[in-house]
N, C-alpha and C positions, 0 to 999 in steps of 0.2 A: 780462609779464602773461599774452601768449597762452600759455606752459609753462607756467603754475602750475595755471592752468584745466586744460591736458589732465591733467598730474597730479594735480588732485584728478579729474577724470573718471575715469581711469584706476584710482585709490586706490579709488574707489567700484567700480567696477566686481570691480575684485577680491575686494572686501570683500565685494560681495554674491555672486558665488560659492562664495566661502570659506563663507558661512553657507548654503548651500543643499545645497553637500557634505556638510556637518558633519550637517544634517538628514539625509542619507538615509543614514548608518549602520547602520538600522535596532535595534531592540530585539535586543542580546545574553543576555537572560536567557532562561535552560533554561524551555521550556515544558513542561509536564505530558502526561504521554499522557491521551489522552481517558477511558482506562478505568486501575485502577490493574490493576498485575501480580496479584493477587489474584482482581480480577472476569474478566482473558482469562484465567488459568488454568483460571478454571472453566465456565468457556464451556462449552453442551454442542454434539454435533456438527454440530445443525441448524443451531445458529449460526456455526460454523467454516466451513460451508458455505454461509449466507446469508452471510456476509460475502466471501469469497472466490473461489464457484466461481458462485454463482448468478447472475452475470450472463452468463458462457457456456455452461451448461447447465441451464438453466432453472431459477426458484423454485420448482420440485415433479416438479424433475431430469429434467423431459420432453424437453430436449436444446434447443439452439436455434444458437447461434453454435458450441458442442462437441457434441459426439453424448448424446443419453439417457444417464441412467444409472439410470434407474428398476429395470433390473433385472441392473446390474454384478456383481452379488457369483455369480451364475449364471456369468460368463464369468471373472473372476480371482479371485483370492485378494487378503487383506487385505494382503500384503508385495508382492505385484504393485501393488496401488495405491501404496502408498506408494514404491515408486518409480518410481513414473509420476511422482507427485508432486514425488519429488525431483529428477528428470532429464529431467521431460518428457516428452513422446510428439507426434508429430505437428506440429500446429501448436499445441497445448499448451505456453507456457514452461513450464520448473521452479518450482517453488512455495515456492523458498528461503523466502521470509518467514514459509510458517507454520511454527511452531517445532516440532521432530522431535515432539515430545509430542503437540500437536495434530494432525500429520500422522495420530501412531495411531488416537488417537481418530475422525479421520473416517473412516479407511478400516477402522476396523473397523465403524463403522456404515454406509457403501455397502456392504461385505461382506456384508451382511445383506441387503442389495437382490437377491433372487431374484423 
């Protein structure tokens, strides 16, 4: 009598792991990017940059955790940005994630920053 109790103890015990596993699988279905490809394409560059850069140089590029860049386009050129962008500078990571497209477009709008 006292085995059959621990193996259903036992039976149970398992049982309810097995179902608490199986719970945390989580949701495998592809989720949506928030924006479709369409609307980040046409992002203009104020937003390439509030999305991106404005938490380390300020939302009105006054400098903050990165240096100002209110008036960058006076010290580089537009392909100087752009690979600052892609490779970094300083305590700057590379900025792989914005897509080279993007990349132009913002640095040609700092570029304008005289």
């Amino acid at each position: 009598m006292m085995k059959s109790k621990q193996r259903m103890i036992l039976l149970s015990g398992v049982s309810a792991i097995a179902l608490v596993v199986s719970g945390c699988g989580g949701n495998s279905a592809k989720q949506e990017p928030t924006q479709s490809k369409e609307a980040q394409a046409n992002l203009t560059a104020d937003k390439i940059y509030a999305n991106n850069c404005a938490s380390c140089h300020g939302g009105n590029l006054q400098g903050g955790f990165g240096p100002s860049l209110e008036k960058i386009g006076s010290k580089l050129k537009k392909e100087q940005i752009v690979e600052i962008m892609q490779k970094g500078k300083g305590s700057m990571p590379s900025q792989g994630h914005i897509s080279s497209q993007d990349q132009e477009k913002l640095a040609a709008w700092l570029a304008e920053k005289k």
